[in-house]
DRENDONU-873079 format. One record per residue (C-alpha): residue number from 1; x, y, z. Coordinates in steps of 0.001 Angstrom, whole numbers, plus 524288, in hexadecimal, padded with zeros to 5 digits. Layout:
// DRENDONU-873079
+-----+-------+-------+-------+
: seq :    c1 :    c2 :    c3 :
+-----+-------+-------+-------+
: NUM :     X :     Y :     Z :
...
+-----+-------+-------+-------+
***
This chain:
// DRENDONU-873079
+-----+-------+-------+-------+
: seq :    c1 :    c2 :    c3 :
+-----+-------+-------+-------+
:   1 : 80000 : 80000 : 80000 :
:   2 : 80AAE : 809FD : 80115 :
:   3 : 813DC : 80299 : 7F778 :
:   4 : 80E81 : 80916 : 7EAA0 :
:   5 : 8195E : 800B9 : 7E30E :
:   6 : 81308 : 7F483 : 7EA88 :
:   7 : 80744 : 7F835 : 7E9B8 :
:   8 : 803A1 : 7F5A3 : 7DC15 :
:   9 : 808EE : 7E782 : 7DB90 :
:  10 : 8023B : 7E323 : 7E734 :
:  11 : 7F71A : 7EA1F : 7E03B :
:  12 : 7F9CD : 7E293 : 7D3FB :
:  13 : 7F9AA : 7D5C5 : 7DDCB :
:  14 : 7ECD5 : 7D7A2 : 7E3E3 :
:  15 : 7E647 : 7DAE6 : 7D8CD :
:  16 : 7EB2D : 7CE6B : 7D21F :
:  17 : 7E548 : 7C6D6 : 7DF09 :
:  18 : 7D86A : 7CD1C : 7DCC5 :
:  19 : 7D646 : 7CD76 : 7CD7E :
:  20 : 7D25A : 7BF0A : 7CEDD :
:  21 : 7C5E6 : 7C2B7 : 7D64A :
:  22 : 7C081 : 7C82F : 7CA35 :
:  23 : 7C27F : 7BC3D : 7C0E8 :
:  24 : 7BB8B : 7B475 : 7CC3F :
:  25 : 7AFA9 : 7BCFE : 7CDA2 :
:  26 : 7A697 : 7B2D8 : 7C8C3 :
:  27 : 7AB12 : 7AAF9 : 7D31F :
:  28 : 7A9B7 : 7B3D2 : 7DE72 :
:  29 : 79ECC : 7B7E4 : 7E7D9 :
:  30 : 7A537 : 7C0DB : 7EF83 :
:  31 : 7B22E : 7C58A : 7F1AC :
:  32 : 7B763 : 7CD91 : 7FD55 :
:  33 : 7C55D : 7D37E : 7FD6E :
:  34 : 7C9F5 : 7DA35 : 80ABA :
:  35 : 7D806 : 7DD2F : 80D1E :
:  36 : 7DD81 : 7EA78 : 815C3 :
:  37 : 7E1F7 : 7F4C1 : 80CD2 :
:  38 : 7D8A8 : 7F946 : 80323 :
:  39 : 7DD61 : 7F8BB : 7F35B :
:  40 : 7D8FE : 8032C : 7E9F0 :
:  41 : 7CD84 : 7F925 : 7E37F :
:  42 : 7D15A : 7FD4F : 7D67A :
:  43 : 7DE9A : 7F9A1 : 7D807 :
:  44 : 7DE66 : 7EE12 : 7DE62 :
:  45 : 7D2A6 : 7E802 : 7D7DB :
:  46 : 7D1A4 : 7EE97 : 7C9B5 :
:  47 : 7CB1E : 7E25A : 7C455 :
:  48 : 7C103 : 7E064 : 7D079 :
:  49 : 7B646 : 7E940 : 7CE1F :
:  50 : 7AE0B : 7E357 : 7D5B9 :
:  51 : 7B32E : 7E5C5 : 7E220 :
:  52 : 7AB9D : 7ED13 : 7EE6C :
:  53 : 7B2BE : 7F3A8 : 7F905 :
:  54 : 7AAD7 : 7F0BB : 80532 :
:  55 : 7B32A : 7F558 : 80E41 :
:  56 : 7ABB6 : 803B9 : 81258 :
:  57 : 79EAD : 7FC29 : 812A6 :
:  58 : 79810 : 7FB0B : 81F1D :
:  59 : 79005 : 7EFB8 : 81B6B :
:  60 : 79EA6 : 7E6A2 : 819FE :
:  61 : 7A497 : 7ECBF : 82589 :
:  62 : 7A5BC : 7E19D : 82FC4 :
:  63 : 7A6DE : 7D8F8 : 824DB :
:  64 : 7B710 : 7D7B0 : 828D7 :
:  65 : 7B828 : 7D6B0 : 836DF :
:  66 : 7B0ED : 7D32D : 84426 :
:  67 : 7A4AD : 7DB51 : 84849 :
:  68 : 79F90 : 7DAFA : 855D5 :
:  69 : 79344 : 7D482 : 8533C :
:  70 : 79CC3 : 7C819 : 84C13 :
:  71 : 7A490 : 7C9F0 : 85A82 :
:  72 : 79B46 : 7C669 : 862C2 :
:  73 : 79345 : 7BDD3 : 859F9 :
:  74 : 7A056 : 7B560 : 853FD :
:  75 : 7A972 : 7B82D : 85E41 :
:  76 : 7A317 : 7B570 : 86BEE :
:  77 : 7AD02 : 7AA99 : 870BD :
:  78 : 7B8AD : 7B1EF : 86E47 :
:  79 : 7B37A : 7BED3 : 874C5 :
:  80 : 7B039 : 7B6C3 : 88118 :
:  81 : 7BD42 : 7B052 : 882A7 :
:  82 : 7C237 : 7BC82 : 88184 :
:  83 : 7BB50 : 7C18A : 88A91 :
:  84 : 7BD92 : 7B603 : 892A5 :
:  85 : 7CAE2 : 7B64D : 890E4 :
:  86 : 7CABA : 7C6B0 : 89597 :
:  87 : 7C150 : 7C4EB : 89FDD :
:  88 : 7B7B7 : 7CE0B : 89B12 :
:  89 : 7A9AD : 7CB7F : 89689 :
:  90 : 7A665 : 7C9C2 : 8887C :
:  91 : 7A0A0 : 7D5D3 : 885B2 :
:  92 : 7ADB0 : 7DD03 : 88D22 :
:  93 : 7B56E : 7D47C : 882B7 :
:  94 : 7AD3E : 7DA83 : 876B0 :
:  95 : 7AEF6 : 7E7D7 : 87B4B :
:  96 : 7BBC9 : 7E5A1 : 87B0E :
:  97 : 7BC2D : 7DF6E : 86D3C :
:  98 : 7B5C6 : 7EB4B : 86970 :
:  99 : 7BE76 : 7F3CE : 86EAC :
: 100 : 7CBDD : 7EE3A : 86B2A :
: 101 : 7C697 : 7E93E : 85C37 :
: 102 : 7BB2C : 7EEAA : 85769 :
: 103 : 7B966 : 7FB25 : 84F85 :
: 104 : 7BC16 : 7FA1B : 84148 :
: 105 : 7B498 : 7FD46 : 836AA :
: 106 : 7B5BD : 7FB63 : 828B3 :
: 107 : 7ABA3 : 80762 : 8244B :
: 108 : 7A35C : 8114A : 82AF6 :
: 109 : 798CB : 80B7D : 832E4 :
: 110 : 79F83 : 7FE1D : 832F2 :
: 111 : 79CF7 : 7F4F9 : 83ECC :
: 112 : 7A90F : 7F370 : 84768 :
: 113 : 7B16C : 7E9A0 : 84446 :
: 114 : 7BC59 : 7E20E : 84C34 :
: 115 : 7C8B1 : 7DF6A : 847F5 :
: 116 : 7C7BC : 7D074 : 84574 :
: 117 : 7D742 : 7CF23 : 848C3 :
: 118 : 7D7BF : 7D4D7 : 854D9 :
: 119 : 7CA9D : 7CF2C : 85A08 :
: 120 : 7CDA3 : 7C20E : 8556D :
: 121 : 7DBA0 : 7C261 : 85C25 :
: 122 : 7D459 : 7C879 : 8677F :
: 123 : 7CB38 : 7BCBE : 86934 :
: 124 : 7D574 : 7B24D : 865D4 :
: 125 : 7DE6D : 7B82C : 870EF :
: 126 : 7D4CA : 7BA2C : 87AAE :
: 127 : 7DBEC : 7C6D8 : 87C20 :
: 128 : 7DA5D : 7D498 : 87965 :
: 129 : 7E53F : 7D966 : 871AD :
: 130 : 7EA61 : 7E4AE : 86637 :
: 131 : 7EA45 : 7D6F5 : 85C65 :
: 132 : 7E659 : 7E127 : 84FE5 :
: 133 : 7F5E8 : 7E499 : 84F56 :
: 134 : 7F90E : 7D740 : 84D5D :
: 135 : 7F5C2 : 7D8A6 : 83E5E :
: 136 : 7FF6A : 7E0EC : 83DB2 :
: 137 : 801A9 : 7EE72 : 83833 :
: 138 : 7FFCD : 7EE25 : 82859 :
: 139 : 80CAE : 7F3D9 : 82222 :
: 140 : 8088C : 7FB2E : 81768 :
: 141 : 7FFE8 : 80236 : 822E9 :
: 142 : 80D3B : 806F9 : 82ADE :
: 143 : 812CD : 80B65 : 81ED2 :
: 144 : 807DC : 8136E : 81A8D :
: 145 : 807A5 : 81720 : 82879 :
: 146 : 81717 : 81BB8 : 82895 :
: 147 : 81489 : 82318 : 81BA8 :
: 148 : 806D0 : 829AA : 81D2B :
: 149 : 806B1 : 82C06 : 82B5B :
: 150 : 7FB63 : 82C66 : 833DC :
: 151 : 7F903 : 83542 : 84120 :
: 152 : 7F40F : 82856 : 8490C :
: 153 : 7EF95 : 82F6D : 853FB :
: 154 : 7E52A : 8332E : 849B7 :
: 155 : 7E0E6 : 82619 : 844A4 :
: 156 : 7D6A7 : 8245A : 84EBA :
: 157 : 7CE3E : 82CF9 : 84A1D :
: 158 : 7CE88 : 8328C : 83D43 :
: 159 : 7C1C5 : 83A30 : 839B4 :
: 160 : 7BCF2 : 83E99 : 82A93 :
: 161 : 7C3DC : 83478 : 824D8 :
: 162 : 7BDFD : 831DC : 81687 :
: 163 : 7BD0B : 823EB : 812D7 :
: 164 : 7C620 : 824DF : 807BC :
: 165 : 7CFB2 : 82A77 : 80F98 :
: 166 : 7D259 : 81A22 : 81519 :
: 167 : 7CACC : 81323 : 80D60 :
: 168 : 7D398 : 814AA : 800BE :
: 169 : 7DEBB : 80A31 : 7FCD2 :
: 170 : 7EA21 : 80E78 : 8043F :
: 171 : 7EE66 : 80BE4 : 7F6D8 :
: 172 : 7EA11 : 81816 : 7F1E2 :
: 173 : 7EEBA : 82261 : 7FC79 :
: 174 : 7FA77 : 824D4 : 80464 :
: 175 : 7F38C : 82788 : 81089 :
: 176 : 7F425 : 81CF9 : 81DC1 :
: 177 : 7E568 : 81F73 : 8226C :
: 178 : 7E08D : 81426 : 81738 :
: 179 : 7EAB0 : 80AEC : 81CA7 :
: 180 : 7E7A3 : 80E7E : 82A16 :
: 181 : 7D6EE : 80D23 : 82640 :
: 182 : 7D945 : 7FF42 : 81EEB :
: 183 : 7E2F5 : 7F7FF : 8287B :
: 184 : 7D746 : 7FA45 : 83251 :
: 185 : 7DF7D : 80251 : 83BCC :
: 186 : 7D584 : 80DE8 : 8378B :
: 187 : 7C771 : 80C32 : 83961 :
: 188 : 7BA64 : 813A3 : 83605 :
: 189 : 7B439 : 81837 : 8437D :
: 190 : 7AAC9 : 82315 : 83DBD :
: 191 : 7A350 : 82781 : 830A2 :
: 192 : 79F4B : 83665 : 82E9C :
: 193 : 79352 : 83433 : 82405 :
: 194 : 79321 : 84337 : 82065 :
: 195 : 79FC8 : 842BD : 81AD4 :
: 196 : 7A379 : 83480 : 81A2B :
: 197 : 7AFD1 : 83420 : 820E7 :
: 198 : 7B4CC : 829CB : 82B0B :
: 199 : 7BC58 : 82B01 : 83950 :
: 200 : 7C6A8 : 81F74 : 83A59 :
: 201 : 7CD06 : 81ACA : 84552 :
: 202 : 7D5E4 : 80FDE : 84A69 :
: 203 : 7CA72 : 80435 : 84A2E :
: 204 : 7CDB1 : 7FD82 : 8566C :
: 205 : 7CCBC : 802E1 : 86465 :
: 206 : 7D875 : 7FC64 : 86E20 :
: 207 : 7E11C : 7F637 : 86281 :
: 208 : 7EC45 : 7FDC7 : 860CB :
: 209 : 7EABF : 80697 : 855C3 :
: 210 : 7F6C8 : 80AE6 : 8513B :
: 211 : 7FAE1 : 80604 : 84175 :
: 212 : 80754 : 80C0B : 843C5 :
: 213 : 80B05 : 80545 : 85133 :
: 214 : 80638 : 802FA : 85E9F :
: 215 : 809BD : 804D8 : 86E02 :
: 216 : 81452 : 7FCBE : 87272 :
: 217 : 8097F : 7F9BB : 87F0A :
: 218 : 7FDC8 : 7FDC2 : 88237 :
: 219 : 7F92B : 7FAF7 : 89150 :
: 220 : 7EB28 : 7FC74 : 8959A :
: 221 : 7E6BB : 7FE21 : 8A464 :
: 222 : 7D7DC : 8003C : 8A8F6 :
: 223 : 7D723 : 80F33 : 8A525 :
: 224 : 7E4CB : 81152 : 89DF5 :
: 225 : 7ECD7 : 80D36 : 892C4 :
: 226 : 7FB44 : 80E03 : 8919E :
: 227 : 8013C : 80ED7 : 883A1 :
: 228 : 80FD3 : 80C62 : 882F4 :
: 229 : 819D3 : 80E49 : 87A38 :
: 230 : 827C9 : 80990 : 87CBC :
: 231 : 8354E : 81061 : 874E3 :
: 232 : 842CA : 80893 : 87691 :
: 233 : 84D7A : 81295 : 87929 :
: 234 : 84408 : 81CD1 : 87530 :
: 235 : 83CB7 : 8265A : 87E19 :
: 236 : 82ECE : 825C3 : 88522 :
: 237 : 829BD : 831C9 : 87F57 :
: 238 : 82D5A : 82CDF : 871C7 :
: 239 : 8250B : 821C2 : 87587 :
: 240 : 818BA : 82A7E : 8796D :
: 241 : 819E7 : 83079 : 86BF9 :
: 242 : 8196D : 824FB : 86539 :
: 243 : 80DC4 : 820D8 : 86C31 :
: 244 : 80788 : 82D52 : 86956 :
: 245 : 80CB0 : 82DD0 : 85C07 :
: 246 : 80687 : 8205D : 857EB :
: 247 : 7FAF1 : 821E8 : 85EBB :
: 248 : 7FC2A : 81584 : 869A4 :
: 249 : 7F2A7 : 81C9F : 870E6 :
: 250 : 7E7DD : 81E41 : 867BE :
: 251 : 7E0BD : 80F41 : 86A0D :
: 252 : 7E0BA : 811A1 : 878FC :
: 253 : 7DBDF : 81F06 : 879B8 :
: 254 : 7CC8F : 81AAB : 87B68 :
: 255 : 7CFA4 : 812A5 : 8839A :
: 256 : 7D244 : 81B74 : 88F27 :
: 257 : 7DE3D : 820E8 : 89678 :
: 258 : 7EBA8 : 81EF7 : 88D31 :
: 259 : 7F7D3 : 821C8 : 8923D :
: 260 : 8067B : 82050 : 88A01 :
: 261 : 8127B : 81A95 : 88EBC :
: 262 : 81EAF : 81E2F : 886F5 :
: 263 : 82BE4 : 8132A : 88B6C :
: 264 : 838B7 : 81476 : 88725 :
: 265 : 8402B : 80766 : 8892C :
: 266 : 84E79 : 8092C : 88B3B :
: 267 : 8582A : 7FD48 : 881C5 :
: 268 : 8636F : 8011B : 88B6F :
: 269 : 85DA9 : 7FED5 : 89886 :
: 270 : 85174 : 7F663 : 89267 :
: 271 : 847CA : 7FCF9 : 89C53 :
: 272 : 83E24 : 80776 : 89A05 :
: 273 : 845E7 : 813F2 : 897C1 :
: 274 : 83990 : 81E7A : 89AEF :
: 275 : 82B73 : 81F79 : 89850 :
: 276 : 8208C : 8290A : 89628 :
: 277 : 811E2 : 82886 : 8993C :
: 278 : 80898 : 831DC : 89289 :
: 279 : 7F9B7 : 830DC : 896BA :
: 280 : 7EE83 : 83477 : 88B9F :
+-----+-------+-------+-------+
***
């Protein structure tokens, strides 16, 4: 995507994959094609004119991923083990579902959907956890990211956006908010029907919501959350910066009190060298 001399061979590759599709059209009843990034139609699919983009319609919207009525009607055993397993009721353990992995939507007006990675992983272990950032970080997203930077600390909630603004083949524009939209680290969270724009934020609530990093630890007590960030042979307030500078504390800021630890670690005397604590 940001390899223009790439790009047109890997073009030339998918559109070699697809051209089959219209040979077979006799054959087929229906055909559905998802992927992440989203191809200019005409140049990945010259020879399919037949093709629908469903992805802005509200009536497919839960159609990829897990809605709450398919939670509690599909995934009742799993909820109560973990709940079980936490020592907390079942309804405490869908609240919290909600709240760590529910949220995004594919169009205005969309029903929430989880994350079916990070729910799945969360029902499987029994155990509350940040398992979205297992899937990694897409590469063509960090170097988009390191050449069309973003102000983070703005990503949360970014009013009178106009849908072609992200939803537009990162193919066809230098700019990261696309990428940002169509990796799902950007969701829609509000529609203004007088002029048709969209507000996007980060989709989930407690997963850490950073595409360019993350806090080295995050602790959480009954009213407070400590956000740390930890420099080798460095300096605390560089590491207070950085945690501003990245936005660590955006994902914990609803959630009450957050307070910032900057540690410098010392490689000579391998002990902690000094530290700083900044309350929000």
């Amino acid at each position: 995507m940001n390899d223009n001399e790439r790009l047109a061979p890997m073009r030339q590759i998918m559109r070699n994959f697809y051209s089959p599709i219209k040979s077979l059209d006799p054959y087929l009843r229906f055909v559905f094609i998802t992927g992440i990034n989203k191809f200019a139609q005409l140049s990945m699919f010259s020879e399919l004119n037949n093709l629908q983009n469903i992805s802005m319609m509200p009536r497919y919207s839960s159609i990829c991923g897990i809605t709450q009525s398919e939670l509690e009607r599909d995934m009742k055993e799993p909820v109560r083990g973990l709940a079980d397993n936490l020592g907390i009721s079942y309804d405490e353990a869908l609240q919290q579902l909600k709240h760590n992995y529910d949220g995004y939507h594919f169009c205005h007006g969309a029903e929430d959907i989880y994350t079916p990675f990070s729910l799945i992983k969360c029902l499987d272990a029994q155990e509350f956890g940040s398992y979205w950032f297992e899937t990694g970080t897409p590469t063509f997203l960090l170097e988009r990211l390191q050449k069309n930077p973003m102000d983070e600390t703005k990503l949360d909630k970014m009013t009178e956006i106009a849908q072609s603004d992200f939803d537009i083949s990162p193919e066809l524009t230098e700019d990261t908010l696309p990428m940002l939209y169509q990796t799902c680290y950007l969701t829609i969270k509000g529609y203004n029907r007088e002029d048709h724009s969209c507000t996007l934020g980060y989709y989930t609530q407690t997963e850490v919501k950073s595409a360019v990093g993350r806090a080295d630890a995050v602790c959480r007590t009954k009213d407070r959350t400590y956000v740390f960030e930890f420099k080798l042979d460095g300096s605390a307030e560089d590491a207070l910066k950085q945690i501003d500078g990245k936005g660590y504390m955006i994902p914990y800021k609803k959630e009450g009190q957050c307070i910032k630890v900057g540690v410098n670690i010392s490689s000579a005397t391998r002990t902690l060298d000094s530290w700083k604590v900044s309350e929000e």
